[in-house]
ZADO-1210 file (C-alpha; in nm, 4 decimals, padded with zeros to 6 digits):
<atoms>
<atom x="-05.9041" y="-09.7110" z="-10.0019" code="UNK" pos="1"/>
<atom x="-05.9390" y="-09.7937" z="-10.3735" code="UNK" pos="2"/>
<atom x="-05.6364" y="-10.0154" z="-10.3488" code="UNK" pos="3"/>
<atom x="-05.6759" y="-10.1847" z="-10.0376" code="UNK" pos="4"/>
<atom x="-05.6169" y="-10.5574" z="-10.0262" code="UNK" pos="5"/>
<atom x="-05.8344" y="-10.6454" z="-09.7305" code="UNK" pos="6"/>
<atom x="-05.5299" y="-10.7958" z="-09.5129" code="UNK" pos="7"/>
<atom x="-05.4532" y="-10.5190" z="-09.2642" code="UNK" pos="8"/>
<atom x="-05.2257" y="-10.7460" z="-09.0970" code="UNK" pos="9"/>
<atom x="-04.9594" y="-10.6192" z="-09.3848" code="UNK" pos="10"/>
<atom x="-05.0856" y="-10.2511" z="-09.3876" code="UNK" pos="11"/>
<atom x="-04.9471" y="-09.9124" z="-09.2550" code="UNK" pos="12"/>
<atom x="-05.2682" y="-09.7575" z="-09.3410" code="UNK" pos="13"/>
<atom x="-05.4686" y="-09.6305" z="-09.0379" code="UNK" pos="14"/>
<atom x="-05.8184" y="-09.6287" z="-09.2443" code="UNK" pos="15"/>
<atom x="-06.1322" y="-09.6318" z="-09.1357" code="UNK" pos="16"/>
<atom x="-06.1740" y="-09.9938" z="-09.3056" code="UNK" pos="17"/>
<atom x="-05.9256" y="-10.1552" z="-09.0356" code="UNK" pos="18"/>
<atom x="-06.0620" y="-10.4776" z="-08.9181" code="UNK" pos="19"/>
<atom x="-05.7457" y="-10.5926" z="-08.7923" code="UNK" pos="20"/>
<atom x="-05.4740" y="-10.4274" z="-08.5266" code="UNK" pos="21"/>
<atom x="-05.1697" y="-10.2868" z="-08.7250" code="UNK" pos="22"/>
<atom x="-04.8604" y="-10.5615" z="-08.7494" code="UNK" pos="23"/>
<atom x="-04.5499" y="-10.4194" z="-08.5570" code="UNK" pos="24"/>
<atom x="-04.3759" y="-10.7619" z="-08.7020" code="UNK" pos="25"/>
<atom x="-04.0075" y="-10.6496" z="-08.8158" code="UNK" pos="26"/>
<atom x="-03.8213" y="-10.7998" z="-09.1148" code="UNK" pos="27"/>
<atom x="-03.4932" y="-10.9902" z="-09.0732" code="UNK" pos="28"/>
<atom x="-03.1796" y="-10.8663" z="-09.2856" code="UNK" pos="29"/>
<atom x="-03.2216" y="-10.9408" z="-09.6874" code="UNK" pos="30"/>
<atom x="-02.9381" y="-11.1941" z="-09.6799" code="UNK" pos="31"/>
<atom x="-03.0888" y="-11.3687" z="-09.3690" code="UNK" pos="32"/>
<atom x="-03.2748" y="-11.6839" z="-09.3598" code="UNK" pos="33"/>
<atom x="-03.4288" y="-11.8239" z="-09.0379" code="UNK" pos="34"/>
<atom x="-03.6933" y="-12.1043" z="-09.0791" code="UNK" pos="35"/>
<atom x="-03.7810" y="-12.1134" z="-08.6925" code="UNK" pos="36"/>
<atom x="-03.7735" y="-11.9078" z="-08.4456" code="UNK" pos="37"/>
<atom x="-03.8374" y="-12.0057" z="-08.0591" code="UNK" pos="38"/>
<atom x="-03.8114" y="-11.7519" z="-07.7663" code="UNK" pos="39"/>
<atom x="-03.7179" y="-11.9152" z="-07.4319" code="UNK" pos="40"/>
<atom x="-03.8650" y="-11.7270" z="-07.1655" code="UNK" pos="41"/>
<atom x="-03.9187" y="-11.7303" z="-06.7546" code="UNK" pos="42"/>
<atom x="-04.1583" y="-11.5171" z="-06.5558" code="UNK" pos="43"/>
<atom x="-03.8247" y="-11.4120" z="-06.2984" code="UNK" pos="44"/>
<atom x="-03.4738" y="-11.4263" z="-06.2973" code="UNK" pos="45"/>
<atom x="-03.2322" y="-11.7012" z="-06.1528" code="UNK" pos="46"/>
<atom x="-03.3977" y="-12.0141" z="-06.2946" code="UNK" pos="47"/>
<atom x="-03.1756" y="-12.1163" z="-06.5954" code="UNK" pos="48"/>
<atom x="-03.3065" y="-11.9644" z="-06.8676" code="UNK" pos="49"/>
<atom x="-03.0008" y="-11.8513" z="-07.0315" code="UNK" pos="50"/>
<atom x="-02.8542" y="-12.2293" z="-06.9459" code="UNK" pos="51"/>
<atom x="-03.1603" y="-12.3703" z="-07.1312" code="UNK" pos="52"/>
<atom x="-03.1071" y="-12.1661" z="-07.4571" code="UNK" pos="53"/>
<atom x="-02.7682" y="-12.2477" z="-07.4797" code="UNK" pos="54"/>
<atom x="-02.8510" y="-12.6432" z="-07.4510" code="UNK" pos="55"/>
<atom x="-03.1195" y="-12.6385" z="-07.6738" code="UNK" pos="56"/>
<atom x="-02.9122" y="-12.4859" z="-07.9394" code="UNK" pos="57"/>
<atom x="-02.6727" y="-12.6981" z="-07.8689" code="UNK" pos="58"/>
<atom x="-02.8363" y="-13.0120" z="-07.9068" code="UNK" pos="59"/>
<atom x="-03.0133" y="-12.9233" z="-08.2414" code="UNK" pos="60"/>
<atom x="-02.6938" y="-12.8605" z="-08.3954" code="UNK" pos="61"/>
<atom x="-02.5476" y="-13.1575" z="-08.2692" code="UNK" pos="62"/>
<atom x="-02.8677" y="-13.3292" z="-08.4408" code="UNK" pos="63"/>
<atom x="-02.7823" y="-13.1962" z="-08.7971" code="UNK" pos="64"/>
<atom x="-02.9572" y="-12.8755" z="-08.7567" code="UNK" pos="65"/>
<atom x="-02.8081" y="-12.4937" z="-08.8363" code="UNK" pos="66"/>
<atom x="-02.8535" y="-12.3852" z="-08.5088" code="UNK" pos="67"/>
<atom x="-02.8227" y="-11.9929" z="-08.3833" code="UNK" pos="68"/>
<atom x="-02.8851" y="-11.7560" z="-08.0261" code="UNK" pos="69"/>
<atom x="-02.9866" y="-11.4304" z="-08.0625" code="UNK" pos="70"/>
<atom x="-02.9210" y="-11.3182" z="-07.6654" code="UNK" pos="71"/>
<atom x="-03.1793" y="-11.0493" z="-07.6005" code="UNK" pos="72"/>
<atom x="-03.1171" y="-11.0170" z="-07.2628" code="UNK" pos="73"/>
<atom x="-02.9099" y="-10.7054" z="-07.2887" code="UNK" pos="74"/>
<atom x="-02.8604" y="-10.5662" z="-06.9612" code="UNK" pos="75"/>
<atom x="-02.7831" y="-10.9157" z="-06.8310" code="UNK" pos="76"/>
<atom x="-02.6175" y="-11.1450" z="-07.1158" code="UNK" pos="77"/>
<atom x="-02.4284" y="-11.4191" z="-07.0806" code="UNK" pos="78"/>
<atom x="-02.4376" y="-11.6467" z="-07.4363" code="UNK" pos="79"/>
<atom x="-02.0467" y="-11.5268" z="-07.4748" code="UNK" pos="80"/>
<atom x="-01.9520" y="-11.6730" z="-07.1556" code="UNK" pos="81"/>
<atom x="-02.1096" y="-12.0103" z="-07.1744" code="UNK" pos="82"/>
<atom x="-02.0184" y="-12.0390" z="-07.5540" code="UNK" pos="83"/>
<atom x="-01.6533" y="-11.8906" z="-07.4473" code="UNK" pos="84"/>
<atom x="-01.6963" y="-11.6419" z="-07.7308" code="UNK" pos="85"/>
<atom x="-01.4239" y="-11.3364" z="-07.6879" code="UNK" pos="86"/>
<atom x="-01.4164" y="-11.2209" z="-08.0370" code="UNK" pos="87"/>
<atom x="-01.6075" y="-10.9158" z="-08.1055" code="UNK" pos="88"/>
<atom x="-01.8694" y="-10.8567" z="-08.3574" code="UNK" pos="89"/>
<atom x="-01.7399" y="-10.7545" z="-08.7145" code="UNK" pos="90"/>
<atom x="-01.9750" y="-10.5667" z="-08.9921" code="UNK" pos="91"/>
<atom x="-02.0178" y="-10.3487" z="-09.2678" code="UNK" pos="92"/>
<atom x="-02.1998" y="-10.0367" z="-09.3398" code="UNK" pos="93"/>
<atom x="-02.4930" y="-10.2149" z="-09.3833" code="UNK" pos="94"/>
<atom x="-02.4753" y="-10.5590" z="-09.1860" code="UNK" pos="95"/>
<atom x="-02.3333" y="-10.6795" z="-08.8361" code="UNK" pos="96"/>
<atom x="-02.2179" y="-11.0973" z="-08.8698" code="UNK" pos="97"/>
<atom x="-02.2785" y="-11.2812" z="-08.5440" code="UNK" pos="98"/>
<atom x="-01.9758" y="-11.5008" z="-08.3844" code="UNK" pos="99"/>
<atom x="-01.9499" y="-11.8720" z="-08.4507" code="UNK" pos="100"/>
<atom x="-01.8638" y="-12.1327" z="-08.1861" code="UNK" pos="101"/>
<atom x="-01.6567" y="-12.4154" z="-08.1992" code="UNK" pos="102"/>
<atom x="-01.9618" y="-12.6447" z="-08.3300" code="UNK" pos="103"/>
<atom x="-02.1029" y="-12.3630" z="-08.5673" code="UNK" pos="104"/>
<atom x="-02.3795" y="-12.2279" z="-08.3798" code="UNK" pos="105"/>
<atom x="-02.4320" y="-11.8226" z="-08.5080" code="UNK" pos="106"/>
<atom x="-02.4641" y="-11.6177" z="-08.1522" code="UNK" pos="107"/>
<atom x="-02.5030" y="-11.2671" z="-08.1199" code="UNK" pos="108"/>
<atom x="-02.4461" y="-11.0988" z="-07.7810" code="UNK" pos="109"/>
<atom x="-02.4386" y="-10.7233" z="-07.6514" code="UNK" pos="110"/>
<atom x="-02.1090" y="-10.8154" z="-07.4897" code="UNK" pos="111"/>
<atom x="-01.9607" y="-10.8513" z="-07.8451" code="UNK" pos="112"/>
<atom x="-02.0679" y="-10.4460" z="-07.9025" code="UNK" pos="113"/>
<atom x="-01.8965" y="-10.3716" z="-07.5637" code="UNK" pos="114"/>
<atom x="-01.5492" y="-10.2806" z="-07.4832" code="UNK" pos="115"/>
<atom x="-01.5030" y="-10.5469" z="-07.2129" code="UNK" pos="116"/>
<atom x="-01.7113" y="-10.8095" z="-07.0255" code="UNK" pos="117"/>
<atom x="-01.7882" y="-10.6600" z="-06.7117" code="UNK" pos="118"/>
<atom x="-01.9111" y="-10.2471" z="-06.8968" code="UNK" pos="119"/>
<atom x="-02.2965" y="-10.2057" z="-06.7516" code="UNK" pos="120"/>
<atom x="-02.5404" y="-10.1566" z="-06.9924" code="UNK" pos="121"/>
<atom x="-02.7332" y="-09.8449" z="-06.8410" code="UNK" pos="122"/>
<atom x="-02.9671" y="-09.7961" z="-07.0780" code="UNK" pos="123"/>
<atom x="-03.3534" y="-09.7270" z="-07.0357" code="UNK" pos="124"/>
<atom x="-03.6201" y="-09.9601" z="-07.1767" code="UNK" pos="125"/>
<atom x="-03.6826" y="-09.8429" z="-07.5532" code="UNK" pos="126"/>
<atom x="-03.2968" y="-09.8009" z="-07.6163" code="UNK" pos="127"/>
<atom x="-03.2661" y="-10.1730" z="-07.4927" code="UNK" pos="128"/>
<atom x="-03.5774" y="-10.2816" z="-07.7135" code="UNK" pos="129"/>
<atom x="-03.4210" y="-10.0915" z="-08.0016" code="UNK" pos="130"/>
<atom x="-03.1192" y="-10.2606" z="-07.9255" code="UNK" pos="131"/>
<atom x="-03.2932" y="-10.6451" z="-07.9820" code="UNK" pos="132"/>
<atom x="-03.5212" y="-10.5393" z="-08.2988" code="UNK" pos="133"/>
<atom x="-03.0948" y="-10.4387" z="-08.4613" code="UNK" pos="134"/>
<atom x="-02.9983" y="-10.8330" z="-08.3590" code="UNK" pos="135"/>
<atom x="-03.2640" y="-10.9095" z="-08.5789" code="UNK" pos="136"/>
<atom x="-03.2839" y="-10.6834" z="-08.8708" code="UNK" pos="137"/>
<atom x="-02.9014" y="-10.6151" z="-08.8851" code="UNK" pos="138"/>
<atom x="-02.7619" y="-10.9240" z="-08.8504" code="UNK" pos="139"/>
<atom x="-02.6982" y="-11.1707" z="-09.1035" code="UNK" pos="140"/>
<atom x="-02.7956" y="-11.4530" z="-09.0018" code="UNK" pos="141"/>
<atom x="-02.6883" y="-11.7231" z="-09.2214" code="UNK" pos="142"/>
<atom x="-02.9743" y="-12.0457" z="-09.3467" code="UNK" pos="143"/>
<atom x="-03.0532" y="-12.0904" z="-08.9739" code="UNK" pos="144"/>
<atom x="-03.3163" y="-12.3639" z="-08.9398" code="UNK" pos="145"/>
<atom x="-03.3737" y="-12.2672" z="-08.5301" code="UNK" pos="146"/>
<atom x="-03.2880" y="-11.9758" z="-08.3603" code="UNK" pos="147"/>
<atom x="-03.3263" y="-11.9374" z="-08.0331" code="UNK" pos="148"/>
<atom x="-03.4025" y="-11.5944" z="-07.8338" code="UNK" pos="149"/>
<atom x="-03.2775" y="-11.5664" z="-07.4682" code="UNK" pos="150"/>
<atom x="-03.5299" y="-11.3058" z="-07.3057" code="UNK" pos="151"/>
<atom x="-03.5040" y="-11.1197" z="-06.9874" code="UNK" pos="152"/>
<atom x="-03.7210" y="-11.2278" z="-06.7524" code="UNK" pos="153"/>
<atom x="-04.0233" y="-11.1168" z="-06.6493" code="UNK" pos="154"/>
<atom x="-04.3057" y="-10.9381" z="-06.8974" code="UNK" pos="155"/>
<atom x="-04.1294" y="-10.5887" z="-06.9135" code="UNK" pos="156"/>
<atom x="-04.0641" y="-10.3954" z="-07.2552" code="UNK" pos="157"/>
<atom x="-03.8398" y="-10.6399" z="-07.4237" code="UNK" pos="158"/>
<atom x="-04.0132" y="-10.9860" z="-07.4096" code="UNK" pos="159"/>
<atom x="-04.3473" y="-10.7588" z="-07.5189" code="UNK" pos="160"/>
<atom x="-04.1357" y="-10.6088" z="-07.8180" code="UNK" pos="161"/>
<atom x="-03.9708" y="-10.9715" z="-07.8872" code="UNK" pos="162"/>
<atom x="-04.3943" y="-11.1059" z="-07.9264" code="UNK" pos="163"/>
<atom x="-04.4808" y="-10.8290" z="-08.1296" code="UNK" pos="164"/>
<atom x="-04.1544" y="-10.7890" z="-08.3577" code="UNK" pos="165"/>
<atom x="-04.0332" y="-11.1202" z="-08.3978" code="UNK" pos="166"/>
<atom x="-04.2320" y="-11.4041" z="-08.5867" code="UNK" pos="167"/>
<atom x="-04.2323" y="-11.6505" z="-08.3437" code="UNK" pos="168"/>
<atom x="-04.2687" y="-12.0017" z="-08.4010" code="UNK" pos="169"/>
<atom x="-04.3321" y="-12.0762" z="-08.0381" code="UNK" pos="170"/>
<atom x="-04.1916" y="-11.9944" z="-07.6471" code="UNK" pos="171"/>
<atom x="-04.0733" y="-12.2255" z="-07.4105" code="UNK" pos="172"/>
<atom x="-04.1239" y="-12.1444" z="-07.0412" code="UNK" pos="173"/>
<atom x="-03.8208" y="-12.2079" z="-06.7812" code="UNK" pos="174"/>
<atom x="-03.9104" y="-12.2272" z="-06.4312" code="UNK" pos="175"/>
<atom x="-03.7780" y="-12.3682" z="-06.1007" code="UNK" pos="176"/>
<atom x="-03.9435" y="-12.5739" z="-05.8487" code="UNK" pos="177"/>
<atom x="-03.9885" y="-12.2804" z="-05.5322" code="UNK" pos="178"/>
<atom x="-04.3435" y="-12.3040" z="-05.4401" code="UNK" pos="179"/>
<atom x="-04.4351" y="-11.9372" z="-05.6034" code="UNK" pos="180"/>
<atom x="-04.2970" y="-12.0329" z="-05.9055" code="UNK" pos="181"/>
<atom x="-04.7160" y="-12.1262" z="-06.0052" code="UNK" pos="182"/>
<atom x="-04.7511" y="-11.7404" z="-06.0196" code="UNK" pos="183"/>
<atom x="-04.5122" y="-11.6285" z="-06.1977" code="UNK" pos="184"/>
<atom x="-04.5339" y="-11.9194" z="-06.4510" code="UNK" pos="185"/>
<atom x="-04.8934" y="-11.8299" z="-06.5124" code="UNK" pos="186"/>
<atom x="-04.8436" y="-11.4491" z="-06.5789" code="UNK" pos="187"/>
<atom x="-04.5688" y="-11.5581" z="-06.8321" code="UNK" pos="188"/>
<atom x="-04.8463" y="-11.7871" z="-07.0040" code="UNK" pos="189"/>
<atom x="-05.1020" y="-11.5370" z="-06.9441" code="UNK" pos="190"/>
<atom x="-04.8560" y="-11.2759" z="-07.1088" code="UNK" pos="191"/>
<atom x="-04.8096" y="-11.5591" z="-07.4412" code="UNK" pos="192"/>
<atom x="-05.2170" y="-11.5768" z="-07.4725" code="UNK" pos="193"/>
<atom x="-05.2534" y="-11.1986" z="-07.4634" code="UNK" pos="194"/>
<atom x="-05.0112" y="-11.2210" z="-07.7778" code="UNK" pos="195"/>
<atom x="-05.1259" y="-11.4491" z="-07.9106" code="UNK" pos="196"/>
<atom x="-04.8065" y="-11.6487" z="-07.9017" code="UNK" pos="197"/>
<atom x="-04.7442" y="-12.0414" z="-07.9098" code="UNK" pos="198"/>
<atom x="-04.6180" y="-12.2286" z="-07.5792" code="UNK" pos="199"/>
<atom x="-04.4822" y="-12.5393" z="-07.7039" code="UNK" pos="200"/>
<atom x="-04.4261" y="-12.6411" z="-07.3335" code="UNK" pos="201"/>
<atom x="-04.2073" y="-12.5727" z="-06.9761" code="UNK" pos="202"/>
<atom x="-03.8889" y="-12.6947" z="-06.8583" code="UNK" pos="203"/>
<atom x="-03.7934" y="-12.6878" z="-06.5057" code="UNK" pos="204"/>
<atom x="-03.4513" y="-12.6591" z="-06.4083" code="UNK" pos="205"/>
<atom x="-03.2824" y="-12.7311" z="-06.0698" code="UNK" pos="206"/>
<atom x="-03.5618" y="-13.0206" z="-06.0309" code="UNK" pos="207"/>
<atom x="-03.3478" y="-13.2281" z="-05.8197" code="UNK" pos="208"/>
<atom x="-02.9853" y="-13.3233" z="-05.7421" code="UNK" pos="209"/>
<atom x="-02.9137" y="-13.6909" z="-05.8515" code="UNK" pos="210"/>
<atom x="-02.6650" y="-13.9054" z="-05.5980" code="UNK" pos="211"/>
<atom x="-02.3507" y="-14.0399" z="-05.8273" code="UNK" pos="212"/>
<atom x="-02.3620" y="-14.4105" z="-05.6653" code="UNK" pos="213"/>
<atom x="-02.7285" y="-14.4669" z="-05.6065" code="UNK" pos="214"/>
<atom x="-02.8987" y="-14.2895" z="-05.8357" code="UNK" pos="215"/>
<atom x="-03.1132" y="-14.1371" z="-05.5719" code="UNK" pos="216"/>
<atom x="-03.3007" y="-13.8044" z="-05.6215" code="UNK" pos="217"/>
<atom x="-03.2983" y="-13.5520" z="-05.3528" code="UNK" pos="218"/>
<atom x="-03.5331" y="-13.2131" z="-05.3918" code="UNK" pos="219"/>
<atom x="-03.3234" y="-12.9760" z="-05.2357" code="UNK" pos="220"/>
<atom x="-03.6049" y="-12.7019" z="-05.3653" code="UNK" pos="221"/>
<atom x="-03.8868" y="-12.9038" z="-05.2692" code="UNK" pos="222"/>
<atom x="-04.1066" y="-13.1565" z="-05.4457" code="UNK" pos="223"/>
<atom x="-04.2167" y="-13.0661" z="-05.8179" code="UNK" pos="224"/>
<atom x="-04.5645" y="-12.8936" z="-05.9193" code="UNK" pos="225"/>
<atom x="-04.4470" y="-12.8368" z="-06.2687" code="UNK" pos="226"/>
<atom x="-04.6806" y="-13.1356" z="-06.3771" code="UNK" pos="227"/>
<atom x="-04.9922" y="-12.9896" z="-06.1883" code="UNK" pos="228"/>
<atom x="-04.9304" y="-12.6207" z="-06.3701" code="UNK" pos="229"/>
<atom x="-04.8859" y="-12.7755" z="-06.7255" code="UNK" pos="230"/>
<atom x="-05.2261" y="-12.9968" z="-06.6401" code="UNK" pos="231"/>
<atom x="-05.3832" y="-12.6729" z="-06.4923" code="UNK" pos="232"/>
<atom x="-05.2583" y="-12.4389" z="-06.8422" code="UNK" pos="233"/>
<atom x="-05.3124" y="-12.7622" z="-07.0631" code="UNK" pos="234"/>
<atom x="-04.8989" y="-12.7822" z="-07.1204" code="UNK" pos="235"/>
<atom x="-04.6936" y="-13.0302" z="-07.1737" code="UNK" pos="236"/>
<atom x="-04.3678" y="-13.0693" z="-06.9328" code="UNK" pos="237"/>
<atom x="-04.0910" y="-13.0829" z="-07.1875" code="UNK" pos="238"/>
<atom x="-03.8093" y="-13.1355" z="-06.9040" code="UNK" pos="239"/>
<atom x="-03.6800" y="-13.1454" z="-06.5465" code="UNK" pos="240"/>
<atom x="-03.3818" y="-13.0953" z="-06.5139" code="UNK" pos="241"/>
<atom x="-03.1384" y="-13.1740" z="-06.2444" code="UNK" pos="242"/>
<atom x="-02.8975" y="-12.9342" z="-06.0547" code="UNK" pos="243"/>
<atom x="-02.5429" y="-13.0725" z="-06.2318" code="UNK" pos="244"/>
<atom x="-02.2356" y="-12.9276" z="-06.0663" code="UNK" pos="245"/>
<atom x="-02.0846" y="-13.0828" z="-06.4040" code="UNK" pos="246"/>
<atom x="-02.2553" y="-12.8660" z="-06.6207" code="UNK" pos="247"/>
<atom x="-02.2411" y="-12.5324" z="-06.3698" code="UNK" pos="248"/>
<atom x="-01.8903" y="-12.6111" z="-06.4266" code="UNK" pos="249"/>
<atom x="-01.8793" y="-12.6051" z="-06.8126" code="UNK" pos="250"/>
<atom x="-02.0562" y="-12.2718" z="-06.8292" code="UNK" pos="251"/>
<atom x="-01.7973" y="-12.0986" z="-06.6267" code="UNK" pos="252"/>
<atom x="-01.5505" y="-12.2712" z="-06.8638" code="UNK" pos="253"/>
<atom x="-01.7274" y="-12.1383" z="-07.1548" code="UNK" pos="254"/>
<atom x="-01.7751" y="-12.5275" z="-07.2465" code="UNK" pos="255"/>
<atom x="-02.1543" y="-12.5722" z="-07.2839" code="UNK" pos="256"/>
<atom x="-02.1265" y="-12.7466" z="-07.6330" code="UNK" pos="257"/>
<atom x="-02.0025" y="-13.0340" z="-07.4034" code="UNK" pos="258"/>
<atom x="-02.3320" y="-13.0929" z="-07.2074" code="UNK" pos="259"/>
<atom x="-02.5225" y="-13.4198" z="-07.3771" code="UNK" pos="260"/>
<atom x="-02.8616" y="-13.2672" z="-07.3197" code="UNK" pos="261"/>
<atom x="-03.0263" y="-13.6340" z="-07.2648" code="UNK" pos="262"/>
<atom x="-03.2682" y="-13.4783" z="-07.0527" code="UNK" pos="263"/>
<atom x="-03.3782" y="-13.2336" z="-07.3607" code="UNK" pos="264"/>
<atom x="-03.5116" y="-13.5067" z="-07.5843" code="UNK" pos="265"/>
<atom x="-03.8461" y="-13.4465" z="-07.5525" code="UNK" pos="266"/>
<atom x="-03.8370" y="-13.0393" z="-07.6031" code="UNK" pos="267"/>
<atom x="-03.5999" y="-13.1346" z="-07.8920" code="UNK" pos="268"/>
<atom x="-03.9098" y="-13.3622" z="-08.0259" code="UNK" pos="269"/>
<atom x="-04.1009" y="-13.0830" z="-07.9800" code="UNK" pos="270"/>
<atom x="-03.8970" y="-12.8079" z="-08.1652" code="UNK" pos="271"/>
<atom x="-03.8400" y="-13.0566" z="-08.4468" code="UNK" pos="272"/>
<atom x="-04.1846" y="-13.0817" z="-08.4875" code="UNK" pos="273"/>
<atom x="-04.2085" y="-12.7025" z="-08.5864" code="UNK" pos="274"/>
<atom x="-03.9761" y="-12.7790" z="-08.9471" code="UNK" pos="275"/>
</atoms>
């Protein structure tokens, strides 16, 4: 083509002069402004993810930083319980605004679109990644210096449609310490080279319970490999975090802007780091 500007990265054109594959990279609403985005992900379900997300957001806003959640797991969400969000989401004809917790973190949720809590989402897999690519591109999300994306887990149609819409700065990988969790970590980091996406690093949750008097940790799920698959993937181990009753119990409570996050320091090193 006469005009063409040699970056086909930017280009709808299917040509014969492609060199490069076309970008499927969606833009955010015109009165958005997100400096970082980081997708926390986990290769299956029942390991924290969602808890992790939350925390993370919580403890860069505590730092100073205009924190936000975009909750993209859609047929199982939960960012409205932890954050105890019960408003619903309010718009216009042309923009949806996300709900703001009691410490100012922007959160959008498919509960907030629902009529109550508990209504399924039955939808198939392109409705639901339709669904995630609106959070982004119709929500106004307001001089947000991290957001955070709470995937499904697994490597299904939404986490590929999050690494191929969303400009992501970087995932972070949440995994327990069950013996096969080496498997599915490394098809989630497989998944992240593939795409050609950043993984700043894993966090394991449930690493141990910690005794109140002695200080004692016991490994109810078995001993830790999580530093033997970051050596093996050339990772860093950004956290282990321990099984808390405590916090279990400010989640239900929708209190999770409560939890410290001392054991987050060095993932929130690492996010910083991105800025």
């Amino acid at each position: 083509m006469s005009s063409c500007n040699h970056d086909c990265g930017t280009c709808s054109q299917n040509c014969s002069d492609r060199t490069q594959p076309e970008s499927f990279l969606i833009q955010p609403h015109k009165e958005s402004s997100i400096k970082k985005i980081i997708g926390v992900v986990s290769g299956k379900g029942g390991v924290g993810k969602s808890l992790v997300t939350s925390m993370l957001a919580t403890a860069m806003q505590r730092k100073g930083y205009q924190a936000a959640v975009l909750d993209a797991d859609i047929t199982g969400p939960s960012m409205t319980k932890v954050f105890g969000i019960t408003s619903k989401a309010e718009g216009t004809n042309d923009a949806i605004y996300p709900a703001i917790t009691d410490t100012g973190i922007e959160v959008i949720s498919v509960n907030m679109l629902l009529e109550t809590d508990e209504t399924p989402v039955i939808w198939r897999g392109p409705v639901i990644a339709g669904m995630v690519k609106q959070f982004y591109t119709d929500v106004v999300w307001k001089d947000v210096d991290f957001m955070f994306v709470d995937m499904p887990p697994g490597t299904g149609d939404v986490p590929l449609t999050i690494f191929q819409s969303l400009p992501l700065d970087g995932i972070v990988i949440v995994t327990s310490p069950q013996e096969l969790v080496s498997m599915v970590v490394t098809k989630a980091i497989n998944m992240a080279k593939m795409m050609n996406v950043n993984v700043l690093g894993l966090i394991e949750n449930m690493s141990y319970v910690q005794c109140d008097e002695c200080d004692h940790k016991m490994y109810v799920f078995g001993e830790s490999h999580i530093s033997e698959i970051a050596k093996e993937h050339d990772l860093e181990v950004l956290a282990q975090l321990p099984l808390d009753p405590t916090i279990a119990a400010l989640c239900d409570a929708g209190n999770i802007e409560s939890v410290d996050g001392r054991n987050l320091e060095k993932a929130i090193q690492k996010i910083e780091g991105l800025l």
